[in-house]
C-alpha positions as CSV (number, residue, x, y, z in Angstrom):
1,X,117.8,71.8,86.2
2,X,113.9,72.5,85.4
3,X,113.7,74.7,88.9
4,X,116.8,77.0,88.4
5,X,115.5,78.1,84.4
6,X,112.1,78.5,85.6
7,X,113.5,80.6,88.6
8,X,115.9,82.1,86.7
9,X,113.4,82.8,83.7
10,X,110.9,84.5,86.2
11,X,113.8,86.2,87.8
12,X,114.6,88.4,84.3
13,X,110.3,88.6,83.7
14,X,110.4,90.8,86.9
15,X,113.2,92.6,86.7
16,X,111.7,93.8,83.5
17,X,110.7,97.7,83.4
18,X,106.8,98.2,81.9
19,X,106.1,100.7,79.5
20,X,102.6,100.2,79.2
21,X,101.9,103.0,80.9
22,X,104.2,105.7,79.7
23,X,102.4,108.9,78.9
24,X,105.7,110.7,77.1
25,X,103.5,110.7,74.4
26,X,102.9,114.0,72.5
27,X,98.8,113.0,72.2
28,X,98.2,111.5,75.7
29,X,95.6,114.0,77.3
30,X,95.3,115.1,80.8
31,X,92.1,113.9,81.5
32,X,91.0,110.5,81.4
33,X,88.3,109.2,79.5
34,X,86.2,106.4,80.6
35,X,83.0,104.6,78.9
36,X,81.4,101.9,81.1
37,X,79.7,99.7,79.1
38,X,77.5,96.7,80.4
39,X,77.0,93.6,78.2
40,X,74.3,91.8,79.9
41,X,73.4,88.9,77.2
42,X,73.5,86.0,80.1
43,X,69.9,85.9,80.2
44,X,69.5,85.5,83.9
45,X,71.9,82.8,83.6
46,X,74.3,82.5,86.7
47,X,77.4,81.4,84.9
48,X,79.4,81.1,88.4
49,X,77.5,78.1,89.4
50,X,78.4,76.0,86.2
51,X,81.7,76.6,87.2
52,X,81.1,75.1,90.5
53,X,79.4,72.2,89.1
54,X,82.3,71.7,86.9
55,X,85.0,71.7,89.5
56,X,83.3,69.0,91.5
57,X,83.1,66.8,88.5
58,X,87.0,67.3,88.6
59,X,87.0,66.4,91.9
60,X,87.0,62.5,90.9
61,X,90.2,62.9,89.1
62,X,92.4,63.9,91.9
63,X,95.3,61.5,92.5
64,X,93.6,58.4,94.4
65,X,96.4,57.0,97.1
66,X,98.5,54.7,96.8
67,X,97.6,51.5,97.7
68,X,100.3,48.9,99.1
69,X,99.6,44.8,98.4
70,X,101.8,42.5,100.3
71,X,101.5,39.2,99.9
72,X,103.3,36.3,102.2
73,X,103.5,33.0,100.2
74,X,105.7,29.6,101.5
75,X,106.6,27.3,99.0
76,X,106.3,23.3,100.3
């Protein structure tokens, strides 16, 4: 029942149209404007590698396997 509403739920997302990007609008210009900006307050910092670091610590979570006991026992 879960897999046919989240199917069917995705389903209607995509059939969605967008209008994010309608330029009908009476003040939308013909030229585009862009401003690059670049915020550089890391301080030499590679962020990318604590992310690493901090995957591998999840790596110790992952579902361990299961393990089977069996056991024979005779009763006298």
């Amino acid at each position: 029942m879960k897999l046919k509403t989240a199917v069917l739920l995705c389903t209607l997302t995509l059939a969605t149209p967008a209008f994010a990007q309608d330029a009908t609008d009476a003040t939308a210009t013909d030229t585009p404007t862009t401003t690059n900006t670049t915020n550089n307050n890391d301080d030499g910092f590679d962020w990318g590698w604590l992310g690493l670091l901090g995957l591998a610590g999840l790596a110790g979570l992952r579902r361990q396997p299961e393990r089977v006991v069996t056991s024979n026992t005779t009763q006298r």
